[in-house]
PDB file with SEQRES, HELIX, SHEET and CRYST1 records, atoms N, CA, C and O in Angstrom:
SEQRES   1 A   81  UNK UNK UNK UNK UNK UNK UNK UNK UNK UNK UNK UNK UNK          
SEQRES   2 A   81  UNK UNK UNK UNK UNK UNK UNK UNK UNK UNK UNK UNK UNK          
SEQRES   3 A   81  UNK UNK UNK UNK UNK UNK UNK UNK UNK UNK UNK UNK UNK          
SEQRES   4 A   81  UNK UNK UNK UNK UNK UNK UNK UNK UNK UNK UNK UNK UNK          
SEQRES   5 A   81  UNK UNK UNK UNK UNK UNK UNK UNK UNK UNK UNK UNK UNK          
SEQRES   6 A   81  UNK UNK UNK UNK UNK UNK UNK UNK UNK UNK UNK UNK UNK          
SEQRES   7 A   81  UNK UNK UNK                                                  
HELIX    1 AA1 UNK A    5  UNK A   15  1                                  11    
HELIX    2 AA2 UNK A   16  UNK A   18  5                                   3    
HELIX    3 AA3 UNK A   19  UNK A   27  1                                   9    
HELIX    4 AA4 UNK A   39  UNK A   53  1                                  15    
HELIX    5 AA5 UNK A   67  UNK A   79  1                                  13    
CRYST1    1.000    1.000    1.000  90.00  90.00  90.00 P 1           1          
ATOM      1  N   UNK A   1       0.841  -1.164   0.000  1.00  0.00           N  
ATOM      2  CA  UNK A   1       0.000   0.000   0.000  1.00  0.00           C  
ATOM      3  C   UNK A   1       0.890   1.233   0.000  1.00  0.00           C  
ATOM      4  O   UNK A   1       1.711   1.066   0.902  1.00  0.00           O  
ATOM      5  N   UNK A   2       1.068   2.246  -0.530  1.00  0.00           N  
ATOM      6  CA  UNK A   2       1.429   3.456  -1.001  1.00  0.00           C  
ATOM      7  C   UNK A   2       1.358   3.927   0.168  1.00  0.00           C  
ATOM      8  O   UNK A   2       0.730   3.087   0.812  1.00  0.00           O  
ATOM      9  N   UNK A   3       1.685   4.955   0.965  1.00  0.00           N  
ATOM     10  CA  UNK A   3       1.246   5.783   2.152  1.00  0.00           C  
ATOM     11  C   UNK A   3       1.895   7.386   1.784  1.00  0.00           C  
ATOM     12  O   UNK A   3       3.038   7.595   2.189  1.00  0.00           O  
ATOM     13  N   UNK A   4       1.290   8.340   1.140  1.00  0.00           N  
ATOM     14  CA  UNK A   4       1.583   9.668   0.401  1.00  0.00           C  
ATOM     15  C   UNK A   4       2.781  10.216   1.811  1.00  0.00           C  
ATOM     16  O   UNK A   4       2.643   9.871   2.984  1.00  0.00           O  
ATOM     17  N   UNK A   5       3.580  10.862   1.431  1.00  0.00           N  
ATOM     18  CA  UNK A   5       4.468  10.861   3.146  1.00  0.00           C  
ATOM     19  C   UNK A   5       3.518  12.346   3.627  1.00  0.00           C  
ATOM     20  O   UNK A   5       3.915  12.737   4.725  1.00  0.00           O  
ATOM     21  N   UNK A   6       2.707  12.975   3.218  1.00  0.00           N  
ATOM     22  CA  UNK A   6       1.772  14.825   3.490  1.00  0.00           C  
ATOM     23  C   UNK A   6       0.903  13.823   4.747  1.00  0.00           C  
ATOM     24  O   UNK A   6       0.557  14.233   5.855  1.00  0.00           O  
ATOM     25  N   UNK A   7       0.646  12.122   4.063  1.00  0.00           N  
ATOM     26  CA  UNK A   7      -0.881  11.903   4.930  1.00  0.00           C  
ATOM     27  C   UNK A   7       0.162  11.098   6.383  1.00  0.00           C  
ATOM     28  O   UNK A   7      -0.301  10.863   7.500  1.00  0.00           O  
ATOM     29  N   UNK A   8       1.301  10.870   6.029  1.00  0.00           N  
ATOM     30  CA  UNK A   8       1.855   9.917   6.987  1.00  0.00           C  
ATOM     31  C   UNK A   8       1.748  10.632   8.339  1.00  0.00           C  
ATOM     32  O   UNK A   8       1.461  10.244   9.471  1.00  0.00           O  
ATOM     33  N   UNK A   9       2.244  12.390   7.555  1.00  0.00           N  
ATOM     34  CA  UNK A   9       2.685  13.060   8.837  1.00  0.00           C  
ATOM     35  C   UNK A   9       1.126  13.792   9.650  1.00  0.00           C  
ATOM     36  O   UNK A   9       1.151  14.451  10.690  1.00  0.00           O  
ATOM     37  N   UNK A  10       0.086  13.510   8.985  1.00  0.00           N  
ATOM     38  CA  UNK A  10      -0.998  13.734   9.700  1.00  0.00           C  
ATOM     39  C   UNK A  10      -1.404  12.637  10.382  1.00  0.00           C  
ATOM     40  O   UNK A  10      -2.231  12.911  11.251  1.00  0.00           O  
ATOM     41  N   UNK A  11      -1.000  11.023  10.263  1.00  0.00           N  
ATOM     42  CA  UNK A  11      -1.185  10.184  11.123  1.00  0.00           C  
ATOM     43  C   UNK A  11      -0.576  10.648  12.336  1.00  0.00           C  
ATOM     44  O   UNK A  11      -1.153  11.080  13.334  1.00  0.00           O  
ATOM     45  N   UNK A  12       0.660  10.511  12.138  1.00  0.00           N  
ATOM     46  CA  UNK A  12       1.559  10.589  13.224  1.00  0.00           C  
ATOM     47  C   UNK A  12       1.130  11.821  14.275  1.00  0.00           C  
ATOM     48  O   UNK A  12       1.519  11.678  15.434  1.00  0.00           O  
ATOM     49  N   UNK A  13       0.402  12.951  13.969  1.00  0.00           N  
ATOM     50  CA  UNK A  13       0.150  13.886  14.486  1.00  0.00           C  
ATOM     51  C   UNK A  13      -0.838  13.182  15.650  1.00  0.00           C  
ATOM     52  O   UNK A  13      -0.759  13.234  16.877  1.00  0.00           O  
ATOM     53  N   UNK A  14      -2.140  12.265  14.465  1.00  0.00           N  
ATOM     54  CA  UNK A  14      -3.299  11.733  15.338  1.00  0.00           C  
ATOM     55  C   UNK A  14      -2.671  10.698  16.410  1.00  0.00           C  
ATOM     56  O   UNK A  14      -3.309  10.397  17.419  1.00  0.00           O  
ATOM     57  N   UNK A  15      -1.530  10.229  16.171  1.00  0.00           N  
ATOM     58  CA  UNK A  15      -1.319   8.909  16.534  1.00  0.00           C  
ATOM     59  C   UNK A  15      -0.647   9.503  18.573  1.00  0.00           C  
ATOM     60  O   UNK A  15      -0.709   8.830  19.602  1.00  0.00           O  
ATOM     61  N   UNK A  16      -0.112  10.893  18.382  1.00  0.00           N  
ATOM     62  CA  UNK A  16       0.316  11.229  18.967  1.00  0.00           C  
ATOM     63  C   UNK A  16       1.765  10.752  19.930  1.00  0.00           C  
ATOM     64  O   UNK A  16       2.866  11.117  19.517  1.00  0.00           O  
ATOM     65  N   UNK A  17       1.666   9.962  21.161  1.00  0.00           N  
ATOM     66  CA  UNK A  17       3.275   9.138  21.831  1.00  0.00           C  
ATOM     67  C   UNK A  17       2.888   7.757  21.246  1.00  0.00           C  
ATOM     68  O   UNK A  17       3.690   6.906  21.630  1.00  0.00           O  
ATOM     69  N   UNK A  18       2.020   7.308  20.527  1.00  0.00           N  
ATOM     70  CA  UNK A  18       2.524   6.185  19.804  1.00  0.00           C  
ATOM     71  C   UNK A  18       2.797   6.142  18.602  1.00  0.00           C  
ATOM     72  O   UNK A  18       2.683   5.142  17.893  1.00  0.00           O  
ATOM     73  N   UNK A  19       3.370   7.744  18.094  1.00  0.00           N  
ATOM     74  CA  UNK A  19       4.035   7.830  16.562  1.00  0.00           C  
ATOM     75  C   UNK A  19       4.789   7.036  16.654  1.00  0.00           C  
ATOM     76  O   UNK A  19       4.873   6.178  15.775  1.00  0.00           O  
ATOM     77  N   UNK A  20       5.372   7.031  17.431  1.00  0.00           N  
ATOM     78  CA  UNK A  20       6.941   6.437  16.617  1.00  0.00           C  
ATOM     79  C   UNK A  20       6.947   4.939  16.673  1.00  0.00           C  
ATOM     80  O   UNK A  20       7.615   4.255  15.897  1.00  0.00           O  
ATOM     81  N   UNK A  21       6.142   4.431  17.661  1.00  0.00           N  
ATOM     82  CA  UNK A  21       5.583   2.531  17.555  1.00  0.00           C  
ATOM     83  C   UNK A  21       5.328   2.551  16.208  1.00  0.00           C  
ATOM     84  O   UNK A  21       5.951   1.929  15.346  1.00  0.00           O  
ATOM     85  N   UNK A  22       4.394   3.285  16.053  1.00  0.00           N  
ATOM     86  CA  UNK A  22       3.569   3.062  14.404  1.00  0.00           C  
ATOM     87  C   UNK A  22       4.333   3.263  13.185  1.00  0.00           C  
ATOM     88  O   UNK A  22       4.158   2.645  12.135  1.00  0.00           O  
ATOM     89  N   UNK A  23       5.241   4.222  13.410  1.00  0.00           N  
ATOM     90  CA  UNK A  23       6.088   4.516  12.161  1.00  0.00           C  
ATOM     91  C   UNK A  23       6.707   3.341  12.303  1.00  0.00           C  
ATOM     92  O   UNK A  23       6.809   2.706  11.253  1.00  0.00           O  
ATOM     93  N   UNK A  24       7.242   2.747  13.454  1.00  0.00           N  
ATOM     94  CA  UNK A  24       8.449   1.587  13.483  1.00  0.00           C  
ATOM     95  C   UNK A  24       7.603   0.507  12.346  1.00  0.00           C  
ATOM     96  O   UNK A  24       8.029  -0.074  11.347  1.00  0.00           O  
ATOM     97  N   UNK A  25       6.142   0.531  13.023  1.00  0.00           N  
ATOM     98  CA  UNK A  25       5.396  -0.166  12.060  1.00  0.00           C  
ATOM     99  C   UNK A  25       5.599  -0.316  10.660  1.00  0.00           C  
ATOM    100  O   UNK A  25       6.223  -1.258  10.170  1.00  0.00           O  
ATOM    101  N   UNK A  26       5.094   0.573  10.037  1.00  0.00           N  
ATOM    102  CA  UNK A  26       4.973   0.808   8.850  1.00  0.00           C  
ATOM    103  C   UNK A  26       6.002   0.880   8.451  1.00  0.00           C  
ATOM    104  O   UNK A  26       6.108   0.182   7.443  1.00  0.00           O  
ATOM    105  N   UNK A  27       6.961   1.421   8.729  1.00  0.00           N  
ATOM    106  CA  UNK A  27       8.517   1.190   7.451  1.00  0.00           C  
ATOM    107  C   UNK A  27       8.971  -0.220   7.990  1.00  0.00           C  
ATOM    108  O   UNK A  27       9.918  -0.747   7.408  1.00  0.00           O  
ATOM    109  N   UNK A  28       8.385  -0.879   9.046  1.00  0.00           N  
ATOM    110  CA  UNK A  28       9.507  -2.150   8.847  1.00  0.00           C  
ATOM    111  C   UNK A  28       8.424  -3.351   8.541  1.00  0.00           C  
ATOM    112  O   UNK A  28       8.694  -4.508   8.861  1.00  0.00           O  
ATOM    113  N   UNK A  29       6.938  -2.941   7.779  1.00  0.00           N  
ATOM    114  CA  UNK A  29       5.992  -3.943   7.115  1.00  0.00           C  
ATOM    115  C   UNK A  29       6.706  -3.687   5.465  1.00  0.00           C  
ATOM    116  O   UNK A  29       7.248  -2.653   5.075  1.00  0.00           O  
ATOM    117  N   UNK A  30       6.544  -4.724   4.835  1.00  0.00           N  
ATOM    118  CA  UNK A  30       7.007  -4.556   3.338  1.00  0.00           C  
ATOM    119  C   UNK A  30       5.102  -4.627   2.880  1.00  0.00           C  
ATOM    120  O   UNK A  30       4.815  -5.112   1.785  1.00  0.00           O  
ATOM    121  N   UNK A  31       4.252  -4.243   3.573  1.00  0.00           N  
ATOM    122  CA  UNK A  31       2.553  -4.219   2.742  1.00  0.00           C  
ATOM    123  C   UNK A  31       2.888  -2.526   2.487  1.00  0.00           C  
ATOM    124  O   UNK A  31       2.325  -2.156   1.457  1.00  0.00           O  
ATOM    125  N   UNK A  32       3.573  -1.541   3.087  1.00  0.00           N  
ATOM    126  CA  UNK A  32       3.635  -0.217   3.348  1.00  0.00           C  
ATOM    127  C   UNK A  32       4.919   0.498   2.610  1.00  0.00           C  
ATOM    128  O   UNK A  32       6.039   0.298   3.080  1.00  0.00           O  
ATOM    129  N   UNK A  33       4.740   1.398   1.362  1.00  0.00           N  
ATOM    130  CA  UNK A  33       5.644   1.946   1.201  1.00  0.00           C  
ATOM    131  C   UNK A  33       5.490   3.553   0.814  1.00  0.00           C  
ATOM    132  O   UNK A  33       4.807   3.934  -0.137  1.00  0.00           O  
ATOM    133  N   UNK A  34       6.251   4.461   1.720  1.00  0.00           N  
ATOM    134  CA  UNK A  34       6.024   5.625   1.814  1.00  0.00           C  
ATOM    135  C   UNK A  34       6.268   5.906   0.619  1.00  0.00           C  
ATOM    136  O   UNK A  34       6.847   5.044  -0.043  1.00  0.00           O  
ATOM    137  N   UNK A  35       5.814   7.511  -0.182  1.00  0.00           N  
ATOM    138  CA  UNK A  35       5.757   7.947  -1.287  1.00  0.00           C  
ATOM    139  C   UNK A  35       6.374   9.224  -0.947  1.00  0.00           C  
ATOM    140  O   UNK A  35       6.609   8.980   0.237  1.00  0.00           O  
ATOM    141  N   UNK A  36       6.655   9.994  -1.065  1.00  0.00           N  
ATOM    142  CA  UNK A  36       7.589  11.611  -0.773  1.00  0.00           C  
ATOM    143  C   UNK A  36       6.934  12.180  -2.093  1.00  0.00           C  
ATOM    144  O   UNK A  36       6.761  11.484  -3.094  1.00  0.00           O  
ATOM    145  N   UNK A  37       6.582  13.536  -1.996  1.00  0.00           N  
ATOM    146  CA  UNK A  37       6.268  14.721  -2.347  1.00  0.00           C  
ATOM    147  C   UNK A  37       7.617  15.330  -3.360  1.00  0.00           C  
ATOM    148  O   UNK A  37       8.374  16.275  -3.138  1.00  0.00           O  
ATOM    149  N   UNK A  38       7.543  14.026  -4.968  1.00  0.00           N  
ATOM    150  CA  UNK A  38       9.009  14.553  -5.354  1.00  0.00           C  
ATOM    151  C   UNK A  38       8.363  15.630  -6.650  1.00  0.00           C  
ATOM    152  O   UNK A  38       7.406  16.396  -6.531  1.00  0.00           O  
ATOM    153  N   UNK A  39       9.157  15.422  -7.799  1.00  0.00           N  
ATOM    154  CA  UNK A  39       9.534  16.224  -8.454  1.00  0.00           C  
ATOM    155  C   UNK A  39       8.281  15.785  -9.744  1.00  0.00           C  
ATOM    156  O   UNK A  39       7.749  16.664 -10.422  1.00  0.00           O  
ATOM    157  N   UNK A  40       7.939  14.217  -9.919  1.00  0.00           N  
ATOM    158  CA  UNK A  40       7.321  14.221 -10.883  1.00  0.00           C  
ATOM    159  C   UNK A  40       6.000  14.696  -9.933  1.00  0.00           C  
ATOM    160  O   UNK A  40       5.186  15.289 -10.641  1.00  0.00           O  
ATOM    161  N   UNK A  41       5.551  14.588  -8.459  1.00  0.00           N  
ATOM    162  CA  UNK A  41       4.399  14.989  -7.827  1.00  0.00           C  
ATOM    163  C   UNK A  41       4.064  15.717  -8.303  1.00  0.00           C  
ATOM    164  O   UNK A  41       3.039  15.642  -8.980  1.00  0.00           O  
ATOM    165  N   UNK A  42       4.967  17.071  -8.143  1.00  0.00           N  
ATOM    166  CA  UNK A  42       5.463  18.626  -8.639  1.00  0.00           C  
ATOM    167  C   UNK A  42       4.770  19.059  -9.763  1.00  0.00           C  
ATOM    168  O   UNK A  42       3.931  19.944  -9.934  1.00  0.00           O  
ATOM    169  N   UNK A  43       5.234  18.347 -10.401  1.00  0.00           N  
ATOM    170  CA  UNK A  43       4.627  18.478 -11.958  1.00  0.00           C  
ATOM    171  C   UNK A  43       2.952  18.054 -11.938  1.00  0.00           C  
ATOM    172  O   UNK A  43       2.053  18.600 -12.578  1.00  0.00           O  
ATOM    173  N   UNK A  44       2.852  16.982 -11.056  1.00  0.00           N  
ATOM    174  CA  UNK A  44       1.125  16.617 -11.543  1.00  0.00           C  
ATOM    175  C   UNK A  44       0.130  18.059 -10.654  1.00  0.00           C  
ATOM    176  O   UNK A  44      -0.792  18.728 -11.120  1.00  0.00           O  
ATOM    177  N   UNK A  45       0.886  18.148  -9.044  1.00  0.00           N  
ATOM    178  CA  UNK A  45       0.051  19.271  -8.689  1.00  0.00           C  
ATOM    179  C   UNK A  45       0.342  20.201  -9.656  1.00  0.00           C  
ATOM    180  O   UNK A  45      -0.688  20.874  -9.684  1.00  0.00           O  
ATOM    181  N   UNK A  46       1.002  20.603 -10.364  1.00  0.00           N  
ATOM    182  CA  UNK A  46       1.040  22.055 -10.796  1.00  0.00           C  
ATOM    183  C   UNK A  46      -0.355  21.790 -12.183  1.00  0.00           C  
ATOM    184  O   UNK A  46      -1.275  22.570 -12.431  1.00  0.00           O  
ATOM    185  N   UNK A  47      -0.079  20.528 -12.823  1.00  0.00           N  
ATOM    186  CA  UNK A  47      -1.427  20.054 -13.669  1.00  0.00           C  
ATOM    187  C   UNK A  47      -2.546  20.478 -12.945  1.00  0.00           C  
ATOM    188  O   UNK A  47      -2.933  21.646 -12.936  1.00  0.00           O  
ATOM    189  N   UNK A  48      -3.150  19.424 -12.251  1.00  0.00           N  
ATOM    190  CA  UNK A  48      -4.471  19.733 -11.313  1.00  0.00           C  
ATOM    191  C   UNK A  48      -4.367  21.352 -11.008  1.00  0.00           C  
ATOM    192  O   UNK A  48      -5.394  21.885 -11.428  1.00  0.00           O  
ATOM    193  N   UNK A  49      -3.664  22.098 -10.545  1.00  0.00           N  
ATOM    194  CA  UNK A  49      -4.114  23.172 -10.183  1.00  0.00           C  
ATOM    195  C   UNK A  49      -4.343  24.087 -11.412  1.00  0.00           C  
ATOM    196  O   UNK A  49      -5.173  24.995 -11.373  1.00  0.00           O  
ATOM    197  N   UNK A  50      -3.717  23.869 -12.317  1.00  0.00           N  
ATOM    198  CA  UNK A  50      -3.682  24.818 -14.021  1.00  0.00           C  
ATOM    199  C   UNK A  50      -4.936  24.515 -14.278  1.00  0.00           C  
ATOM    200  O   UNK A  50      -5.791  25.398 -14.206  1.00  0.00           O  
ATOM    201  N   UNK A  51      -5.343  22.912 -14.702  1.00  0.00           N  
ATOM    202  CA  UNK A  51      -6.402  22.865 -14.977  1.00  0.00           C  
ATOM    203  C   UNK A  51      -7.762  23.345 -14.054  1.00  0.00           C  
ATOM    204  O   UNK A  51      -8.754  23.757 -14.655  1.00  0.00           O  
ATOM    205  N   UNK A  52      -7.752  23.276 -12.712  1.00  0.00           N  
ATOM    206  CA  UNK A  52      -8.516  23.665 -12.100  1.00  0.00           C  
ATOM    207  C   UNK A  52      -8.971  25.693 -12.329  1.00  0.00           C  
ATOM    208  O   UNK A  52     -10.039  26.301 -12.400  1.00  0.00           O  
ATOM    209  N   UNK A  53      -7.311  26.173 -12.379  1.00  0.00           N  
ATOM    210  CA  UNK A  53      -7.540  27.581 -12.668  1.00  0.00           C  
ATOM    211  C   UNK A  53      -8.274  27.960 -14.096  1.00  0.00           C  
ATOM    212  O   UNK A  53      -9.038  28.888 -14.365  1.00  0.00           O  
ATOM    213  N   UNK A  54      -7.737  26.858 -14.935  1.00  0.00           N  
ATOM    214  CA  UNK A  54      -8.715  27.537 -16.015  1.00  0.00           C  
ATOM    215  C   UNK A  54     -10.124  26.801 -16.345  1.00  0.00           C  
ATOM    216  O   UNK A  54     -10.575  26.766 -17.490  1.00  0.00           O  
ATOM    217  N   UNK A  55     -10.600  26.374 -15.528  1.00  0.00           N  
ATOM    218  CA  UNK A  55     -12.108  25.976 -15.563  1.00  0.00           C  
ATOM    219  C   UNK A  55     -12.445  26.885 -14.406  1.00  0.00           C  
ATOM    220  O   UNK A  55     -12.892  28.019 -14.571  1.00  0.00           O  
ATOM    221  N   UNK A  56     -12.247  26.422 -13.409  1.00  0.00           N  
ATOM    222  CA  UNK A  56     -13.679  26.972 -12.529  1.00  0.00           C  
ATOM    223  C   UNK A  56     -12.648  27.736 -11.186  1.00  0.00           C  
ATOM    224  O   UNK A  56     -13.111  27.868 -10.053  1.00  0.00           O  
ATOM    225  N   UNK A  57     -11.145  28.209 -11.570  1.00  0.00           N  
ATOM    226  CA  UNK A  57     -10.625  28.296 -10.610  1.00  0.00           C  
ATOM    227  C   UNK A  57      -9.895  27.852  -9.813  1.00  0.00           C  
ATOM    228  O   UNK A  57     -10.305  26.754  -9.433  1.00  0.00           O  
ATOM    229  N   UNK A  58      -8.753  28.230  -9.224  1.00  0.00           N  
ATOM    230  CA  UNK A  58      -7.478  27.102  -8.316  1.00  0.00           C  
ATOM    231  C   UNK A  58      -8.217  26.611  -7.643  1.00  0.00           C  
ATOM    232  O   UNK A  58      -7.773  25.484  -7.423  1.00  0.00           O  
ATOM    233  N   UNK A  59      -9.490  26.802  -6.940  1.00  0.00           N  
ATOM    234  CA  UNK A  59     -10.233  25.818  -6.135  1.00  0.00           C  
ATOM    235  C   UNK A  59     -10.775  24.801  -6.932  1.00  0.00           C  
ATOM    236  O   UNK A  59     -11.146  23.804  -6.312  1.00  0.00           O  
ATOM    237  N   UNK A  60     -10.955  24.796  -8.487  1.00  0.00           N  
ATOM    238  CA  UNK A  60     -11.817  24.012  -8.632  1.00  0.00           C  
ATOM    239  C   UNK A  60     -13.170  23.551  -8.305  1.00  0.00           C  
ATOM    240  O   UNK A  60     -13.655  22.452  -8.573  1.00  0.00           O  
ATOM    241  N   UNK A  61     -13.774  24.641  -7.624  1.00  0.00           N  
ATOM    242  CA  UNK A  61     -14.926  24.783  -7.233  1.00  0.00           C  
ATOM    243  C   UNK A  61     -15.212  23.949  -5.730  1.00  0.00           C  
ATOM    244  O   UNK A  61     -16.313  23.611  -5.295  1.00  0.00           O  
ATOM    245  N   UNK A  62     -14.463  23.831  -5.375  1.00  0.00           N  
ATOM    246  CA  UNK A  62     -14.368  23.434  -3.760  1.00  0.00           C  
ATOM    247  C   UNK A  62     -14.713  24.412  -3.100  1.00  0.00           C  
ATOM    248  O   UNK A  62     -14.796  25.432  -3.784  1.00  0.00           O  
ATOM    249  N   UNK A  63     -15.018  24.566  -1.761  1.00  0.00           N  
ATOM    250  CA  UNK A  63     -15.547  25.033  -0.865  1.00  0.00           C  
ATOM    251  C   UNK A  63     -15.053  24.869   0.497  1.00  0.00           C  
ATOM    252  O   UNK A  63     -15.834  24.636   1.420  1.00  0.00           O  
ATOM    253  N   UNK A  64     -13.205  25.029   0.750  1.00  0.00           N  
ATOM    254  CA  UNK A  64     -12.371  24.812   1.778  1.00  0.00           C  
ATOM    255  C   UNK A  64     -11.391  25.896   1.355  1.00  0.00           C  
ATOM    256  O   UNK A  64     -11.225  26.539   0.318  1.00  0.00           O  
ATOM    257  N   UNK A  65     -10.738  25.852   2.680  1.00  0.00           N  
ATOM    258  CA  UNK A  65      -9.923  26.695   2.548  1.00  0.00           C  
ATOM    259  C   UNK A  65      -8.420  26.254   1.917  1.00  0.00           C  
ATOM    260  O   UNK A  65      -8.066  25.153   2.338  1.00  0.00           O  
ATOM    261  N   UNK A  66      -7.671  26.756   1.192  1.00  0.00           N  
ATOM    262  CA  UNK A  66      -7.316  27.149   0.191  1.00  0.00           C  
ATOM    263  C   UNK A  66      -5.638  26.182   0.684  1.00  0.00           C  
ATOM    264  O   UNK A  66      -5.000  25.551  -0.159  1.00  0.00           O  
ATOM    265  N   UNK A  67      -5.323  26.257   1.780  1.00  0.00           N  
ATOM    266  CA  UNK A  67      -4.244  25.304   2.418  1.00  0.00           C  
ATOM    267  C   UNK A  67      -4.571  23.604   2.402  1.00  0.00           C  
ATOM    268  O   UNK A  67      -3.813  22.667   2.151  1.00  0.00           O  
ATOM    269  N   UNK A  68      -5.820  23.617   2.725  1.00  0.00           N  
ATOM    270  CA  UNK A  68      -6.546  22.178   2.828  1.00  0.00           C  
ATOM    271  C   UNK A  68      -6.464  21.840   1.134  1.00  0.00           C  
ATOM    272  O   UNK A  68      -5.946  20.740   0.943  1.00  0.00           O  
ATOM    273  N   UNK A  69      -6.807  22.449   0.053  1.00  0.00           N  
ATOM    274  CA  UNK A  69      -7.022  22.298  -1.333  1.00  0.00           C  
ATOM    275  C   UNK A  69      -5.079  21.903  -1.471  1.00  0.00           C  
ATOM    276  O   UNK A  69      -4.870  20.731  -1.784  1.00  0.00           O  
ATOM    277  N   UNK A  70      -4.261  22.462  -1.338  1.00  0.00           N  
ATOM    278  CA  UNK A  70      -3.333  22.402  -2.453  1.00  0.00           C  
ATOM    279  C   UNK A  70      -2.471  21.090  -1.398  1.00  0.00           C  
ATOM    280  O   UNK A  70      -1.481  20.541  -1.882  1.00  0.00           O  
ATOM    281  N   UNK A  71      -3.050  20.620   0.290  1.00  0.00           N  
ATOM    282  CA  UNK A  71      -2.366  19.415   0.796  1.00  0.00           C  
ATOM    283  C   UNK A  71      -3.063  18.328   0.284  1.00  0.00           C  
ATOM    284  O   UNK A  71      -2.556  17.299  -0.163  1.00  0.00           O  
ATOM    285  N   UNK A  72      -4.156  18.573   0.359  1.00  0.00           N  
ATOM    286  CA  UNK A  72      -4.970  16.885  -0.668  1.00  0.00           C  
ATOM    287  C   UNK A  72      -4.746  16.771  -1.835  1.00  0.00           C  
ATOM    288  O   UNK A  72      -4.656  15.638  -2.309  1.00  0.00           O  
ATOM    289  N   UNK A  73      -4.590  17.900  -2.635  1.00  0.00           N  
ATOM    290  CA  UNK A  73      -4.333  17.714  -4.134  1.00  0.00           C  
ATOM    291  C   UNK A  73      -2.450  17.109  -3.981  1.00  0.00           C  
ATOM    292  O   UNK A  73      -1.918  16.303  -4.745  1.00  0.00           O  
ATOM    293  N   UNK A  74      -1.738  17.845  -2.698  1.00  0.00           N  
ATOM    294  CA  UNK A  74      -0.366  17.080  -2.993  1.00  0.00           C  
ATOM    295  C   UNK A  74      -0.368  15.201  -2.844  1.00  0.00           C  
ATOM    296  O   UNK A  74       0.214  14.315  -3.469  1.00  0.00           O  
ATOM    297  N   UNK A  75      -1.195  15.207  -1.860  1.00  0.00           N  
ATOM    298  CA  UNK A  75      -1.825  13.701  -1.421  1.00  0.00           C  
ATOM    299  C   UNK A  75      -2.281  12.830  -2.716  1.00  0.00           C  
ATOM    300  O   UNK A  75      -2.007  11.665  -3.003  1.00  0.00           O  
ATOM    301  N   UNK A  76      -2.872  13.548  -3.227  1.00  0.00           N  
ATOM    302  CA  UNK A  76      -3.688  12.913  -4.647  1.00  0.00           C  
ATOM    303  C   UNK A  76      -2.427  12.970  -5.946  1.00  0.00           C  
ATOM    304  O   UNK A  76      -2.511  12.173  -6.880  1.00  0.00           O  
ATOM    305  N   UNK A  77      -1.364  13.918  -5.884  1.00  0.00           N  
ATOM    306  CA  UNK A  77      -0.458  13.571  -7.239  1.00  0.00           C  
ATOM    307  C   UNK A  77       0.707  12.739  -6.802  1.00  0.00           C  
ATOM    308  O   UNK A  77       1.524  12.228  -7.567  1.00  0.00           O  
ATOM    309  N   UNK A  78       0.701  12.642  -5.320  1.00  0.00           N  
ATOM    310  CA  UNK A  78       1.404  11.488  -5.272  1.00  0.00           C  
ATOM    311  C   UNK A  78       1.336  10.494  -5.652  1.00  0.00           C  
ATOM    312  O   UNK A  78       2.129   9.875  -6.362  1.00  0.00           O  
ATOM    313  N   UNK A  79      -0.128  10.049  -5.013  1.00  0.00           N  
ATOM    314  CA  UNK A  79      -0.822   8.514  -5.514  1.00  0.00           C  
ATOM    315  C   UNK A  79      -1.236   8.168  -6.901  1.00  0.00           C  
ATOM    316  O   UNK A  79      -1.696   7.058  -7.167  1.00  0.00           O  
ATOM    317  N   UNK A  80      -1.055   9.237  -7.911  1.00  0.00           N  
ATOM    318  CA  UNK A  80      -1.164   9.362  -9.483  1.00  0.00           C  
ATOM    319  C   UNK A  80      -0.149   8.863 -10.088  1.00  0.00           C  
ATOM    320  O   UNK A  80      -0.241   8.713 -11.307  1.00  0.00           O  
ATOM    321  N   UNK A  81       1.150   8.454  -9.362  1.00  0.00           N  
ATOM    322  CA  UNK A  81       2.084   8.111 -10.103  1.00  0.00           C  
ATOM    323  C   UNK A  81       2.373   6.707  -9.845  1.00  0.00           C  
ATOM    324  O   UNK A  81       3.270   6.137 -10.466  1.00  0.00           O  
TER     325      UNK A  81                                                      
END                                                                             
């Protein structure tokens, strides 16, 4: 399973003094492999957001605030590749 590393570090936030059990978890399961926020990501958010600006807007017609839009969309061009 993919784990985007934007959503890892919001586990770890929820997970709170048992981050680091859980991380031990997950990097030492081979079902779990982190994804990092690289360069081809880069390129797909900057897609999604172009296309979003020239239809209906960098929101894309969402209805959140504007920090929440461009961390899920990094979440989402991770898992695109």
């Amino acid at each position: 399973m993919l784990v985007p590393t934007p959503a890892l570090s919001e586990l770890l936030i929820l997970a709170g003094a048992a981050g680091p059990e859980l991380l031990g978890q997950i990097t030492g399961s081979h079902r779990f492999e982190s994804a990092a926020f690289d360069i081809k990501a880069s390129i797909e958010l900057a897609a999604m957001t172009r296309e979003a600006m020239d239809s209906d807007g960098q929101r894309g017609g969402v209805e959140a605030p504007w920090a929440k839009i461009k961390f899920d969309r990094q979440i989402i061009a991770i898992g695109d590749l």
